[in-house]
N, C-alpha and C positions, 0 to 999 in steps of 0.2 A: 424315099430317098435315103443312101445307105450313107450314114456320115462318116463311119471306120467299122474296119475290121480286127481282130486279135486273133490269132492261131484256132481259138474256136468259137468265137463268139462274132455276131453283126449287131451292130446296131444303128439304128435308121430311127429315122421322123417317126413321130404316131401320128396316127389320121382317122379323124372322130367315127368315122363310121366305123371302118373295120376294125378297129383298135377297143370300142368302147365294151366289147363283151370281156375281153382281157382285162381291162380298166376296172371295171365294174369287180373282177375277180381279187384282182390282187389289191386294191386298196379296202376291200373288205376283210382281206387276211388279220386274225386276230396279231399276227407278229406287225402287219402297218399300223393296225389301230394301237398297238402299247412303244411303239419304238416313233413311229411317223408323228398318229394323231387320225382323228374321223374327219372326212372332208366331204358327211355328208353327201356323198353318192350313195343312191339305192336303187337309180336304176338305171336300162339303157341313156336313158334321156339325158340322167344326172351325170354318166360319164363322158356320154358327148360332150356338153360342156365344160369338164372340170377338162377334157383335154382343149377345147377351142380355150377356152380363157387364162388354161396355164402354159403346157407345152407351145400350143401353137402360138400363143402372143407371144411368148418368149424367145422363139425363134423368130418372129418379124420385126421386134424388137432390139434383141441382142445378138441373135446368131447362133445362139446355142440355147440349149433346154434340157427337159430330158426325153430320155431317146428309149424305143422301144429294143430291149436286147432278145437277142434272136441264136442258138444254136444255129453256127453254122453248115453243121451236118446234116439239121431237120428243118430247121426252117423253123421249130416251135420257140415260142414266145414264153421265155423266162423268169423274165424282169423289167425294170428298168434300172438308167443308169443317165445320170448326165450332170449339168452343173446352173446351177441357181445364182441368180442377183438378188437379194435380200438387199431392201430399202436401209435395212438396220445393220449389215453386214458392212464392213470396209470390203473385204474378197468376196470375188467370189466363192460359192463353194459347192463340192463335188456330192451329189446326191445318189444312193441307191437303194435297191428292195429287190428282194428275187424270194420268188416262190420258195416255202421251206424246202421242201424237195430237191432243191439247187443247192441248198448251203453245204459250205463243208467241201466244196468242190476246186476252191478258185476263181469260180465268176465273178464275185462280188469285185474281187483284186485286179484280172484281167480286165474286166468292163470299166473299172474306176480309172487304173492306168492308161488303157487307150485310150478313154474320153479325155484324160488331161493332155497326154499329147497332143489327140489332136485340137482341141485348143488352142494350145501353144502355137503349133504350125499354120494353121487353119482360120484362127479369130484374134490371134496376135495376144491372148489370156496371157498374164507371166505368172503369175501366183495364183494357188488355188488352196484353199481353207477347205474344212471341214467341219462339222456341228456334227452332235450325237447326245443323246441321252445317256447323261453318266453311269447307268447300270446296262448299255448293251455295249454290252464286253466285247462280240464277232464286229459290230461298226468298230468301235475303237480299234482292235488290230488291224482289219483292214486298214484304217488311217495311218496307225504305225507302221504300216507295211510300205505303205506308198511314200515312207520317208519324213510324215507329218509329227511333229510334237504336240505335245498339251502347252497350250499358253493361259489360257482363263477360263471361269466362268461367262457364259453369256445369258441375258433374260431375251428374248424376242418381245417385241409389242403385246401381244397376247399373253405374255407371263409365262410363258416355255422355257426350264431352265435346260440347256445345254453347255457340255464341253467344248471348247471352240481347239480346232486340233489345227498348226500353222506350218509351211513348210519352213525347213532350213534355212538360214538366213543363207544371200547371194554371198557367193565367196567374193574376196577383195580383190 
């Protein structure tokens, strides 16, 4: 199910079967394991369910998740991109990873900004945060780019320190 589109990008649902050889891919990229974290997939099996118990409950849950981003020209499989409820977060916040091969292109930017709109229009989201690891400098501007500032340090449960990045305050 395709949840938006951007000028060149789709992105849609992930679905454990077809999805888990890409799964299996990109969360083993040495840039998810220093920037993301190891989520402990190693194999088909283990990506099936890191997508049924994150992706997919998140979407029957909340409505949103993340989402498998897609070349709209090729139909090939990028990245992802989509937005997280963190028990520890007040916002939500806007999540992505794309194959290094993709960086440096705009994806990261395009795919962030469509997923918050449609949000907005789509899931009634008003606000959308951000997290990042203080020394990945490409998340950080991406978040700047989409209008977010730096407001603080955050710890997650697990002892993860990130930058918590917040949009603009509503005008008056």
């Amino acid at each position: 199910m395709i949840v938006c589109e951007t000028p060149r990008l789709r992105l849609r649902r992930l679905r454990a079967d077809e999805d888990a050889p890409f799964i299996l891919a990109l969360v083993n990229e040495p840039s998810w394991l220093a920037n993301i974290g190891d989520r402990g997939v190693r194999t088909l099996d283990d990506a099936r369910a890191y997508i049924t118990k994150g992706p997919l409950a998140s979407y029957a849950q909340h409505g949103f998740g993340l989402f498998c981003v897609e070349l709209r020209e090729t139909g090939e499989r990028i990245g992802m991109c989509g937005l997280l409820k963190r028990d520890w977060l007040a916002d939500v916040d806007v999540g992505f990873a794309l194959f290094p091969k993709f960086w440096g292109k705009g994806y990261a930017y395009e795919s962030a900004a469509g997923i918050i709109e449609w949000a907005r229009t789509a899931c009634g989201v008003t606000r959308v945060a951000g997290i990042v690891k203080p020394e990945n400098a490409a998340s950080i501007r991406v978040l700047e780019k989409l209008g977010m500032r730096f407001e603080r340090i955050v710890t997650s449960p697990d002892g993860l320190v990130s930058r918590l990045y917040v949009p603009p305050p509503a005008p008056s």
